[in-house]
Backbone atoms as SQL, in Angstrom:
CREATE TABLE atoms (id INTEGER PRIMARY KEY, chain TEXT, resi INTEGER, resn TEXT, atom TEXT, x REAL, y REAL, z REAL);
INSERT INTO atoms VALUES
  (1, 'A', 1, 'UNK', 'N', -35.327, 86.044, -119.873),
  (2, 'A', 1, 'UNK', 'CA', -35.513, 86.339, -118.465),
  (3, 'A', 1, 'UNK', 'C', -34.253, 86.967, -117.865),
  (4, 'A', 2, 'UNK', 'N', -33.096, 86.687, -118.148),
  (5, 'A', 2, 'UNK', 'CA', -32.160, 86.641, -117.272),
  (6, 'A', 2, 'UNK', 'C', -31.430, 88.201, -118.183),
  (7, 'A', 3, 'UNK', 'N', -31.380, 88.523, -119.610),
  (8, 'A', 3, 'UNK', 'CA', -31.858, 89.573, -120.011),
  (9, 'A', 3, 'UNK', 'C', -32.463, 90.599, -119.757),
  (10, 'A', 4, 'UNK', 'N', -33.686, 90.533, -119.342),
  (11, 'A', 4, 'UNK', 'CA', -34.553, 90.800, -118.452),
  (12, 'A', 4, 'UNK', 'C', -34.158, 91.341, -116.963),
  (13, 'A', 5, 'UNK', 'N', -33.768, 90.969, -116.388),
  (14, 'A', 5, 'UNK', 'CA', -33.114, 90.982, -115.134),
  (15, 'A', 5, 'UNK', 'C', -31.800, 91.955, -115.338),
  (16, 'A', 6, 'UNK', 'N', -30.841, 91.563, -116.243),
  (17, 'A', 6, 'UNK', 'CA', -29.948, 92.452, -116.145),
  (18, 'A', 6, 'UNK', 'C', -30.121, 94.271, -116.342),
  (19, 'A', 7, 'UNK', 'N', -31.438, 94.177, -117.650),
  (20, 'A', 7, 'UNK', 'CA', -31.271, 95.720, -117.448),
  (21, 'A', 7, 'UNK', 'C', -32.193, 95.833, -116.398),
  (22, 'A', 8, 'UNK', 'N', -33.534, 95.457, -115.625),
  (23, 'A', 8, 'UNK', 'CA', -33.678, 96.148, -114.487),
  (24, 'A', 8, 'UNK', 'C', -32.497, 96.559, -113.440),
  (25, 'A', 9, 'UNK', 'N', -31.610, 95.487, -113.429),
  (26, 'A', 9, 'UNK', 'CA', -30.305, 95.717, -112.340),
  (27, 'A', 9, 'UNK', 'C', -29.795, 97.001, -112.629),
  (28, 'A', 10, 'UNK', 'N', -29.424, 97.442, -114.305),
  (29, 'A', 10, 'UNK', 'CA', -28.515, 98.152, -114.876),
  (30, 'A', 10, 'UNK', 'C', -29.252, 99.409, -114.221),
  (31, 'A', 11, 'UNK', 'N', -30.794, 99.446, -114.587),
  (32, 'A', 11, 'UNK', 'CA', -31.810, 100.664, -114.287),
  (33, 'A', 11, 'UNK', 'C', -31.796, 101.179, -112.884),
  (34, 'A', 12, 'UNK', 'N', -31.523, 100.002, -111.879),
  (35, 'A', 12, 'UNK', 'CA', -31.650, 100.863, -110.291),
  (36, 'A', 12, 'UNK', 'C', -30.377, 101.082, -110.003),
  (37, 'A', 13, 'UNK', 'N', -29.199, 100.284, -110.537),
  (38, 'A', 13, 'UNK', 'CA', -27.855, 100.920, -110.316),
  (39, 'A', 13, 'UNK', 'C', -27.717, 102.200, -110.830),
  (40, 'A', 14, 'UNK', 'N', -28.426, 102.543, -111.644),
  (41, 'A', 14, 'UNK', 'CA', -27.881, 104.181, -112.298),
  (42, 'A', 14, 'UNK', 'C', -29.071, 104.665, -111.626),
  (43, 'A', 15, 'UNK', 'N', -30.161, 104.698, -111.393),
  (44, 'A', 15, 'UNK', 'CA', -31.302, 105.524, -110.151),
  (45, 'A', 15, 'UNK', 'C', -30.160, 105.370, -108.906),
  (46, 'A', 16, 'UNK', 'N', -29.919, 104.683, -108.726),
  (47, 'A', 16, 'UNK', 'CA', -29.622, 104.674, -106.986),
  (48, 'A', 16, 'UNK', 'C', -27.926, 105.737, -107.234),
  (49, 'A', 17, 'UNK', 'N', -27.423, 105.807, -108.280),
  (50, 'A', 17, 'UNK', 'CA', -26.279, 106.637, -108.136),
  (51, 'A', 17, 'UNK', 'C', -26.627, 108.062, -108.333),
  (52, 'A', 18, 'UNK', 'N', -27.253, 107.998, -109.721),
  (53, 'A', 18, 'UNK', 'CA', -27.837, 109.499, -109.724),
  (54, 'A', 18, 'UNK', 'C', -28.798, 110.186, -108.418),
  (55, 'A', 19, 'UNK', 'N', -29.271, 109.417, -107.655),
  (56, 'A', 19, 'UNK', 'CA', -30.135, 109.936, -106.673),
  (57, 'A', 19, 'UNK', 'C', -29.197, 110.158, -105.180),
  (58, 'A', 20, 'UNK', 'N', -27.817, 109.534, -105.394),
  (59, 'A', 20, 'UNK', 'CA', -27.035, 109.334, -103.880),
  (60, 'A', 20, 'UNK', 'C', -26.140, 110.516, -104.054),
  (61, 'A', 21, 'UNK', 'N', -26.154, 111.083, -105.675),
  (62, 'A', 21, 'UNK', 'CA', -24.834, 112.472, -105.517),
  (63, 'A', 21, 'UNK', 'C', -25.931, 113.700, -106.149),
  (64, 'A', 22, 'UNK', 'N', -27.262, 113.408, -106.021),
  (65, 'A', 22, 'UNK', 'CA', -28.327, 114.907, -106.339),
  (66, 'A', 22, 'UNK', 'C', -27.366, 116.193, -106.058),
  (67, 'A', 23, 'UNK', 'N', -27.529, 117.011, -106.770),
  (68, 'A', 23, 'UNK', 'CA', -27.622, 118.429, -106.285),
  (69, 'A', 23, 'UNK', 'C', -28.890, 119.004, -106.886),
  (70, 'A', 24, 'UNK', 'N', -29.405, 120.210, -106.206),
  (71, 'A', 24, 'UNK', 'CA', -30.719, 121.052, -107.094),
  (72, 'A', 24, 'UNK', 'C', -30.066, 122.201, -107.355),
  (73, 'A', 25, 'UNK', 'N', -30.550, 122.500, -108.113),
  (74, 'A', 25, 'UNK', 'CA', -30.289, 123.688, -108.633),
  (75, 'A', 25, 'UNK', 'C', -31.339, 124.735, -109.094),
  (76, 'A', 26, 'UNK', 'N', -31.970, 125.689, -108.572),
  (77, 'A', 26, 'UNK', 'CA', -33.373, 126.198, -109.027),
  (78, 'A', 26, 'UNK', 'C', -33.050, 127.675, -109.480),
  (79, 'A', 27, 'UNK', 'N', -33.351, 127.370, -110.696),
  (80, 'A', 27, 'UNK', 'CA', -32.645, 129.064, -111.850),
  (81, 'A', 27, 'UNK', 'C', -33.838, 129.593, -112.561),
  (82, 'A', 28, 'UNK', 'N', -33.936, 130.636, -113.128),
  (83, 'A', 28, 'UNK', 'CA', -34.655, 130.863, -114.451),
  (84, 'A', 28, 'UNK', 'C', -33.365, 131.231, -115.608),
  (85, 'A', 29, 'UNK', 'N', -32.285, 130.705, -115.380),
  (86, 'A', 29, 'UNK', 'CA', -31.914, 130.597, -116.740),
  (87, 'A', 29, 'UNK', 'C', -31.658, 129.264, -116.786),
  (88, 'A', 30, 'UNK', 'N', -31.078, 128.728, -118.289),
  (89, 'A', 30, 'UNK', 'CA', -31.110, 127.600, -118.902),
  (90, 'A', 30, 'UNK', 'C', -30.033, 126.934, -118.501),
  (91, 'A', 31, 'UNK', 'N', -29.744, 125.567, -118.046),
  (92, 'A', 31, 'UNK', 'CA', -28.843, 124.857, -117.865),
  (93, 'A', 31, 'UNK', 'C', -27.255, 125.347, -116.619),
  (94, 'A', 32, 'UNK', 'N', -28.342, 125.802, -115.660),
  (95, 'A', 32, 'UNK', 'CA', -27.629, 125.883, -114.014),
  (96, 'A', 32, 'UNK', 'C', -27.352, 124.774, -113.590),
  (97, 'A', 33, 'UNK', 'N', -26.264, 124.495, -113.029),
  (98, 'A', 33, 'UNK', 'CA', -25.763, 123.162, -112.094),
  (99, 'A', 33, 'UNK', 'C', -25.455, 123.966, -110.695),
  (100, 'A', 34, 'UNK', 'N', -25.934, 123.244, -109.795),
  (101, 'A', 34, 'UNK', 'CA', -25.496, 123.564, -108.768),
  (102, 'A', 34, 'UNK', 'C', -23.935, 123.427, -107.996),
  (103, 'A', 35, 'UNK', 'N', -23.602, 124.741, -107.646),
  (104, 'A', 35, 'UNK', 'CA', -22.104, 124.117, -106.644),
  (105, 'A', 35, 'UNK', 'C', -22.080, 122.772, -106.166),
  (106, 'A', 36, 'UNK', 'N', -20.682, 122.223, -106.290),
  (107, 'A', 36, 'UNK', 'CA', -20.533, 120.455, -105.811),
  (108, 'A', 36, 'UNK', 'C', -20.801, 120.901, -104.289),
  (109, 'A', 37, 'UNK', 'N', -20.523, 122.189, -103.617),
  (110, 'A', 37, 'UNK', 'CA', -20.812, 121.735, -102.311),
  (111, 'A', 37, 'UNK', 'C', -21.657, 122.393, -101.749),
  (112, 'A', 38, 'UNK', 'N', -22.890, 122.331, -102.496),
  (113, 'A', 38, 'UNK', 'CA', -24.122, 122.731, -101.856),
  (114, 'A', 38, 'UNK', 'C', -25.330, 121.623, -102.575),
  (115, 'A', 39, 'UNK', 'N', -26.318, 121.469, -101.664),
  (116, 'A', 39, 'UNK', 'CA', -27.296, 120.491, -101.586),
  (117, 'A', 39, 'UNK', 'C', -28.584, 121.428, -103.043),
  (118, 'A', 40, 'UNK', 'N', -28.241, 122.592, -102.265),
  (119, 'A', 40, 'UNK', 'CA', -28.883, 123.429, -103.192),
  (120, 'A', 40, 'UNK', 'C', -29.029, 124.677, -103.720),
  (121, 'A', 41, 'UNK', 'N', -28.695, 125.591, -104.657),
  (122, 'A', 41, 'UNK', 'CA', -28.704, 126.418, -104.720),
  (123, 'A', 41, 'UNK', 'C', -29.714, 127.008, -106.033),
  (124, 'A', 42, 'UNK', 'N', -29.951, 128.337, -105.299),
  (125, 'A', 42, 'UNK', 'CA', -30.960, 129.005, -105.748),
  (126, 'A', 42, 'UNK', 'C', -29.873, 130.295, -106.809),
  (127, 'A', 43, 'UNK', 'N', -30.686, 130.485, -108.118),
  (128, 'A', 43, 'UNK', 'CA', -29.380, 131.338, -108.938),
  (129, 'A', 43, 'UNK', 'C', -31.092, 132.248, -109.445),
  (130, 'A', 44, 'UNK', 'N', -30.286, 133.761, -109.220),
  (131, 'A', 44, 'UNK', 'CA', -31.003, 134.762, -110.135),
  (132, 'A', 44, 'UNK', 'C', -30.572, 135.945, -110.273),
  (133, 'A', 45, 'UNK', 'N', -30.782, 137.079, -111.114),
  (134, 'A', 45, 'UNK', 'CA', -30.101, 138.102, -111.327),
  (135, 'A', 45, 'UNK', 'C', -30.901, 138.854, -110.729),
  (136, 'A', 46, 'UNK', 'N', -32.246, 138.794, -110.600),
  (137, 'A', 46, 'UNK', 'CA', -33.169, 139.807, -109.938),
  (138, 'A', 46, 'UNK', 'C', -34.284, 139.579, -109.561),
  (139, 'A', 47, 'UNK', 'N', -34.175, 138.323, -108.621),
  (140, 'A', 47, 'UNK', 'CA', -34.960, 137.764, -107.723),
  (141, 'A', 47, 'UNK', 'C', -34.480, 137.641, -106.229),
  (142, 'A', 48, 'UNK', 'N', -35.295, 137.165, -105.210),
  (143, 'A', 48, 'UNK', 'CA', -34.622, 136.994, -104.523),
  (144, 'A', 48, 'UNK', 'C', -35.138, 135.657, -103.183),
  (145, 'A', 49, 'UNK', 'N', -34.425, 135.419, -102.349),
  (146, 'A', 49, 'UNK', 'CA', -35.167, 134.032, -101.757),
  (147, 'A', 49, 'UNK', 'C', -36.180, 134.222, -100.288),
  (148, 'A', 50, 'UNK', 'N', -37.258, 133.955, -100.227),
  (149, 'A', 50, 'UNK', 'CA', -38.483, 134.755, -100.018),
  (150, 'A', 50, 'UNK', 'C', -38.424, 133.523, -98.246),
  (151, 'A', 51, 'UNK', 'N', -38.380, 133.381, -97.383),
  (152, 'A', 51, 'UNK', 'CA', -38.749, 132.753, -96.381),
  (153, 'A', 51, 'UNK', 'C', -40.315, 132.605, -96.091),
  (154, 'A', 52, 'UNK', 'N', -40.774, 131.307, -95.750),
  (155, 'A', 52, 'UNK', 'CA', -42.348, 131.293, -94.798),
  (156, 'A', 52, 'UNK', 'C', -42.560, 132.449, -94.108),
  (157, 'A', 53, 'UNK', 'N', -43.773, 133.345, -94.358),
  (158, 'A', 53, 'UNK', 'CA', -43.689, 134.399, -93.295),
  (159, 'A', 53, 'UNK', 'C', -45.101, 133.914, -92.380),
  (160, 'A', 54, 'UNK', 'N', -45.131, 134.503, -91.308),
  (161, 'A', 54, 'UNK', 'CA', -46.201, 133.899, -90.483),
  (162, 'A', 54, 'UNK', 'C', -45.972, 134.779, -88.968),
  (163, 'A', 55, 'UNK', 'N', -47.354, 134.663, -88.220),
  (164, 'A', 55, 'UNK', 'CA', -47.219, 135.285, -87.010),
  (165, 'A', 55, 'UNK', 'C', -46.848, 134.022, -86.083),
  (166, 'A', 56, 'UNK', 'N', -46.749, 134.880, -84.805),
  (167, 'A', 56, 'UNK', 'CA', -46.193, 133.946, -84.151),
  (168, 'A', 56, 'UNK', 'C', -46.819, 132.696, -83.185),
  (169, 'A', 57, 'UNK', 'N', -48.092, 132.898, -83.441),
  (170, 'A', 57, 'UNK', 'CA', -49.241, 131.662, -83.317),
  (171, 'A', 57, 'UNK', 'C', -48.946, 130.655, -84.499),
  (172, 'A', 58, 'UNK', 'N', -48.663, 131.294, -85.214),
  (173, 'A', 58, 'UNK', 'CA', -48.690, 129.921, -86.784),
  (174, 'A', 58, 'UNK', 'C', -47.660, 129.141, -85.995),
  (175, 'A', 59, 'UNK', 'N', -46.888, 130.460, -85.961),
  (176, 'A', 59, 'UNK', 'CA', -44.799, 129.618, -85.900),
  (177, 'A', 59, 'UNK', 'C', -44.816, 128.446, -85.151),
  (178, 'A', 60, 'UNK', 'N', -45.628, 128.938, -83.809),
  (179, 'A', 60, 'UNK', 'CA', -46.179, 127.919, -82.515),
  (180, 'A', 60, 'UNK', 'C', -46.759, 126.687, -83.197),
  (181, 'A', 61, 'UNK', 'N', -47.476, 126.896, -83.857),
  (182, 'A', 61, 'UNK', 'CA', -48.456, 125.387, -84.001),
  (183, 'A', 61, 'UNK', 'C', -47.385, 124.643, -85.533),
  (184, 'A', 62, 'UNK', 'N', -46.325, 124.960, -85.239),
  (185, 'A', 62, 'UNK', 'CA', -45.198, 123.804, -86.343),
  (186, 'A', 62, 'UNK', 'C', -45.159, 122.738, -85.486),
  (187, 'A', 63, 'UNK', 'N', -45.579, 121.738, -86.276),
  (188, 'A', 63, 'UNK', 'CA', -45.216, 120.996, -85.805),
  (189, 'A', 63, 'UNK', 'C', -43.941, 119.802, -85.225),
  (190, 'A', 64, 'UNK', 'N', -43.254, 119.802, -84.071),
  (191, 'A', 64, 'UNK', 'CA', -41.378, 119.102, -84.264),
  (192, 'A', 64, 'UNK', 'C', -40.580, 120.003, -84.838),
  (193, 'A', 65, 'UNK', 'N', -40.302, 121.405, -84.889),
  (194, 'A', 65, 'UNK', 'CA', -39.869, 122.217, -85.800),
  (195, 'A', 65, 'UNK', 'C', -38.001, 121.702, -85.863),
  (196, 'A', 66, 'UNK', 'N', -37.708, 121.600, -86.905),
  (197, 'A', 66, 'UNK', 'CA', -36.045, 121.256, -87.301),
  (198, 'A', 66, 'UNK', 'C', -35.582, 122.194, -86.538),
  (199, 'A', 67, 'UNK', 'N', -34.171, 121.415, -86.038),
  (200, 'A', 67, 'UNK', 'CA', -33.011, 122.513, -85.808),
  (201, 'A', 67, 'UNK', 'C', -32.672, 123.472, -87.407),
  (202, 'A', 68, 'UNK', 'N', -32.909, 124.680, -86.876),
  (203, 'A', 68, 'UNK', 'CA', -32.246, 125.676, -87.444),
  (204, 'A', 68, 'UNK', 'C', -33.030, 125.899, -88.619),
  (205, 'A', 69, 'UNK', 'N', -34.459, 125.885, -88.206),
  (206, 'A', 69, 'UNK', 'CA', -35.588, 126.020, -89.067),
  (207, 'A', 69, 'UNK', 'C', -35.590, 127.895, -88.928),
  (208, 'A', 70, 'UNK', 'N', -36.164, 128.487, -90.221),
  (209, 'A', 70, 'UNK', 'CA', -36.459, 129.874, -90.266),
  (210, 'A', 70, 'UNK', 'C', -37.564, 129.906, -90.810),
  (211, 'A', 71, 'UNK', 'N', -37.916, 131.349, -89.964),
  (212, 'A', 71, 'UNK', 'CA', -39.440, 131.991, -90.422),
  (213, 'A', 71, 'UNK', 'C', -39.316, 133.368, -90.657),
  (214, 'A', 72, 'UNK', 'N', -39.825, 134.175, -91.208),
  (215, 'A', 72, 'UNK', 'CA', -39.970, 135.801, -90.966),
  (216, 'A', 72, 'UNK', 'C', -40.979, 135.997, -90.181),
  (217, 'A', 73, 'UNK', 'N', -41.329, 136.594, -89.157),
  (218, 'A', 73, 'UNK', 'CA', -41.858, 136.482, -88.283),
  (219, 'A', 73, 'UNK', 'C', -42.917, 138.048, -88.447),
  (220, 'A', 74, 'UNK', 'N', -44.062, 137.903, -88.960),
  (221, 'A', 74, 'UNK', 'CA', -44.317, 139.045, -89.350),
  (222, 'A', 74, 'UNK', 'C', -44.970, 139.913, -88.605),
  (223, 'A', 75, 'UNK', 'N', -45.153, 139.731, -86.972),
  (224, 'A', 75, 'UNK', 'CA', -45.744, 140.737, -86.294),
  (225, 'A', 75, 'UNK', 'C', -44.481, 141.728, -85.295),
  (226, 'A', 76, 'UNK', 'N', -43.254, 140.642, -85.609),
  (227, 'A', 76, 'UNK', 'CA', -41.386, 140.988, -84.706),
  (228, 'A', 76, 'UNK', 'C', -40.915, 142.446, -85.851),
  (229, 'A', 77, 'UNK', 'N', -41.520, 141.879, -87.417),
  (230, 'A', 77, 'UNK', 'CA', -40.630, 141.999, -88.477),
  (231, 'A', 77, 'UNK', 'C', -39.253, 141.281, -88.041),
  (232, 'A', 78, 'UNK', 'N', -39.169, 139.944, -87.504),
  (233, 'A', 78, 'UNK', 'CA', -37.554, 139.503, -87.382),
  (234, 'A', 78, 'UNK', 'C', -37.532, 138.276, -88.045),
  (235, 'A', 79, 'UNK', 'N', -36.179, 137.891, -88.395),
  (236, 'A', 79, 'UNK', 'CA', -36.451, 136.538, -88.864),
  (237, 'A', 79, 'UNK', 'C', -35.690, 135.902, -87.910),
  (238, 'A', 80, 'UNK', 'N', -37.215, 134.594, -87.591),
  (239, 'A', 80, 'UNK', 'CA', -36.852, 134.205, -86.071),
  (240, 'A', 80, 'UNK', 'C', -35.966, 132.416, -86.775),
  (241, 'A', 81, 'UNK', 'N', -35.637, 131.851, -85.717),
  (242, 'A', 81, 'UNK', 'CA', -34.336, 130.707, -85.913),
  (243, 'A', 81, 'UNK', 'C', -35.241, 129.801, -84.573),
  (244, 'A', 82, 'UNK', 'N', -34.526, 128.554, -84.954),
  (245, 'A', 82, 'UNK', 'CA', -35.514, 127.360, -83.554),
  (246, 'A', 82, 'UNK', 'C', -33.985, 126.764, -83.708),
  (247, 'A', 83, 'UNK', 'N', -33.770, 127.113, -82.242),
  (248, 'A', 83, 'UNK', 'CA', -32.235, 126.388, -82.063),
  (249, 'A', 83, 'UNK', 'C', -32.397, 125.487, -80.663),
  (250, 'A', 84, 'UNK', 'N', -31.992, 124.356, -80.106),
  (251, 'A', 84, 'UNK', 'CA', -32.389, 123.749, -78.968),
  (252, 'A', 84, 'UNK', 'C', -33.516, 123.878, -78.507),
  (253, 'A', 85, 'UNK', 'N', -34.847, 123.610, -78.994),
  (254, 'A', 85, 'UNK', 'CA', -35.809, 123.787, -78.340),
  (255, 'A', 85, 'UNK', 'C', -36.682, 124.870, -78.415),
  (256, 'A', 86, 'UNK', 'N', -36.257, 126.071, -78.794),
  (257, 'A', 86, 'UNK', 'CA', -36.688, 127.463, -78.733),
  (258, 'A', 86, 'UNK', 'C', -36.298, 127.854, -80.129),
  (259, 'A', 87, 'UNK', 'N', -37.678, 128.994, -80.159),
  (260, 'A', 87, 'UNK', 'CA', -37.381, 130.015, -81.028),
  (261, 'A', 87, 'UNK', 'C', -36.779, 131.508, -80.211),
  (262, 'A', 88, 'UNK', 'N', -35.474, 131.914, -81.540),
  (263, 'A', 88, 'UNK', 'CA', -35.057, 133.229, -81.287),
  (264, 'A', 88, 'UNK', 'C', -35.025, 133.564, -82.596),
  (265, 'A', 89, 'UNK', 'N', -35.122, 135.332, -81.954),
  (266, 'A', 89, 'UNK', 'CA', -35.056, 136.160, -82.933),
  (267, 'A', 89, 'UNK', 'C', -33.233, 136.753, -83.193),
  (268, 'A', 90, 'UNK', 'N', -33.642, 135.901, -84.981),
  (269, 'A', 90, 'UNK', 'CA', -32.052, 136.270, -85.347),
  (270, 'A', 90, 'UNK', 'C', -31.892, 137.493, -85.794),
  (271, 'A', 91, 'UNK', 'N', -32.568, 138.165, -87.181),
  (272, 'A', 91, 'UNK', 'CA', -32.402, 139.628, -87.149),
  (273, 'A', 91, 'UNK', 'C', -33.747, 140.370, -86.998),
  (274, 'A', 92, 'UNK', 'N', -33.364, 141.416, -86.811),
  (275, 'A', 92, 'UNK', 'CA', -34.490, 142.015, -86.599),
  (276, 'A', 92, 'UNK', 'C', -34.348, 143.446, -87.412),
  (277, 'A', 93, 'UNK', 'N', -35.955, 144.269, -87.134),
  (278, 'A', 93, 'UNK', 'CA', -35.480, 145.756, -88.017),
  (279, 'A', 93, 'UNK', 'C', -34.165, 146.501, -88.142),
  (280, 'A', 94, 'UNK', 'N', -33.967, 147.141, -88.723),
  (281, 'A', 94, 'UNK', 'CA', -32.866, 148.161, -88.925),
  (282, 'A', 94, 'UNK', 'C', -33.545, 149.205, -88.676),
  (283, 'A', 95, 'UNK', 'N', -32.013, 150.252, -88.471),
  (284, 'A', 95, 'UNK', 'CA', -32.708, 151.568, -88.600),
  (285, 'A', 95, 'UNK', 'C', -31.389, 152.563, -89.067),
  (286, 'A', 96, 'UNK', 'N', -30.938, 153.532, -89.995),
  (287, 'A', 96, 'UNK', 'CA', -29.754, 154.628, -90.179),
  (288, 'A', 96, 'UNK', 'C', -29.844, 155.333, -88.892),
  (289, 'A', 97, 'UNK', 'N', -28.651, 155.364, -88.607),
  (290, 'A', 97, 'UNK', 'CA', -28.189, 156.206, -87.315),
  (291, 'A', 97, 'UNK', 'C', -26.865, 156.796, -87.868),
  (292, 'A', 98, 'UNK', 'N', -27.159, 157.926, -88.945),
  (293, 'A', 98, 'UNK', 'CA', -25.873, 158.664, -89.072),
  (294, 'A', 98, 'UNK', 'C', -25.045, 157.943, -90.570),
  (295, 'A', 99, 'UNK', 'N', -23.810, 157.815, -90.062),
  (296, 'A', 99, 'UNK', 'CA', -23.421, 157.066, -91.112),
  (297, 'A', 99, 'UNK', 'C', -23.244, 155.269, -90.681),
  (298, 'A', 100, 'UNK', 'N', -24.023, 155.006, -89.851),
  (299, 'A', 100, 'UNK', 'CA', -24.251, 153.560, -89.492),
  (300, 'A', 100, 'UNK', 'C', -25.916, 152.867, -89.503),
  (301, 'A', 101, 'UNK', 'N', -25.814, 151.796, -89.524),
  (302, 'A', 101, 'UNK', 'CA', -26.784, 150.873, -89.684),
  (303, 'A', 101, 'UNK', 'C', -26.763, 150.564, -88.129),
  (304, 'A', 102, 'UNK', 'N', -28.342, 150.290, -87.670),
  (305, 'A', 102, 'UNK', 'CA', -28.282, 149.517, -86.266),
  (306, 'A', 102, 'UNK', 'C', -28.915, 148.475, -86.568),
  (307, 'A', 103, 'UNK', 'N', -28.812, 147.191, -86.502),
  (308, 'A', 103, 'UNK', 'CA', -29.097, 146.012, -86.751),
  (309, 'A', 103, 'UNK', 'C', -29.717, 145.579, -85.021),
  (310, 'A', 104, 'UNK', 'N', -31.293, 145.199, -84.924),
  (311, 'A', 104, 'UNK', 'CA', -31.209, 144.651, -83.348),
  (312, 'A', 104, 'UNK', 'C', -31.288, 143.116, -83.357),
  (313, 'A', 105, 'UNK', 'N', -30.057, 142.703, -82.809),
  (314, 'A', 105, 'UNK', 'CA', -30.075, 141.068, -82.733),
  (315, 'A', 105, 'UNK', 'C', -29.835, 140.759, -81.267),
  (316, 'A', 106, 'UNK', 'N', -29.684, 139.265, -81.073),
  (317, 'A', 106, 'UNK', 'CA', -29.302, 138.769, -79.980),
  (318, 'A', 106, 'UNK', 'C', -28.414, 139.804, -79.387),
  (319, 'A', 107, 'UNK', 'N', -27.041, 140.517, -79.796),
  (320, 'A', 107, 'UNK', 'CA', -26.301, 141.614, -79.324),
  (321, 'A', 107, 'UNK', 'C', -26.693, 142.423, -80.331),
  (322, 'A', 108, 'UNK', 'N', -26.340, 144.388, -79.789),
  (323, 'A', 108, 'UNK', 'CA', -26.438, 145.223, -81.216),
  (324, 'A', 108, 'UNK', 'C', -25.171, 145.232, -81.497),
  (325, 'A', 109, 'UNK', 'N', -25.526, 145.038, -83.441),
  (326, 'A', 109, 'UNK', 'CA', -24.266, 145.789, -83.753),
  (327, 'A', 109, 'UNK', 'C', -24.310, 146.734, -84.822),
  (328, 'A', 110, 'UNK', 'N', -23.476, 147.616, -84.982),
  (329, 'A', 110, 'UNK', 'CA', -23.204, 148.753, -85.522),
  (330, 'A', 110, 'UNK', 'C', -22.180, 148.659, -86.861),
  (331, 'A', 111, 'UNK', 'N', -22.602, 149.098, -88.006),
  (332, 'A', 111, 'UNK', 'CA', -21.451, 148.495, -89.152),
  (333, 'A', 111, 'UNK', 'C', -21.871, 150.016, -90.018),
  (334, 'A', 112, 'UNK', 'N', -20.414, 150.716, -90.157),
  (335, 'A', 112, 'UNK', 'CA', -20.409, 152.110, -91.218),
  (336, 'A', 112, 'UNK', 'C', -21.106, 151.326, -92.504),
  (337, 'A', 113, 'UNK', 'N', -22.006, 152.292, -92.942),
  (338, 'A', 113, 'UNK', 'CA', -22.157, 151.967, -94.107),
  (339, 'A', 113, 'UNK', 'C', -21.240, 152.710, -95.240),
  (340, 'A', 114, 'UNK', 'N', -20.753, 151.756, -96.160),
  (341, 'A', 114, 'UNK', 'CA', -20.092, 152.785, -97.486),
  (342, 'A', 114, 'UNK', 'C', -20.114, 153.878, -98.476);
């Protein structure tokens, strides 16, 4: 019994450690660890990380939406952000203007391209 008892103890002490320092790590190659200081990271050479897309009736009916939840917002084309209460639109289309990019966000900004 008391045998018994010790390795269940031994079994949730090593669950409860391995589960209190998780990282994920989501790859298609073999044996990725994630950075110590990220919760999670996503690794690929030619993929890329795809957001919920949805109009903006869906976005509406989330339910409690998290701070600093994202959507692509597919009737804005922007990808919108829920910060205090509200959704805003963080980026939005581009367009070439010359040898610059116009990015329309909360402010515009303008960045030479190389």
């Amino acid at each position: 019994m008391i045998t018994k008892l010790k390795s269940l103890l031994i079994c949730v002490s090593f669950l409860y450690s391995v589960a209190s320092f998780s990282q994920v790590s989501i790859s298609d190659k073999i044996d990725q660890t994630a950075d110590p200081s990220a919760v999670l990271e996503l690794i690929s050479d030619d993929k890329g990380f795809l957001l919920p897309r949805m109009n903006s009736s869906d976005r509406g009916s989330i339910d409690s939406p998290a701070e600093s939840l994202m959507i692509f917002n597919t009737e804005t084309k922007c990808i919108d952000i829920y910060i205090q209460g509200d959704w805003y639109e963080f980026w939005c289309k581009s367009e070439l203007i010359g040898s610059q990019v116009k990015f329309t966000t909360p402010g515009t900004h303008l960045w030479t391209v190389p």
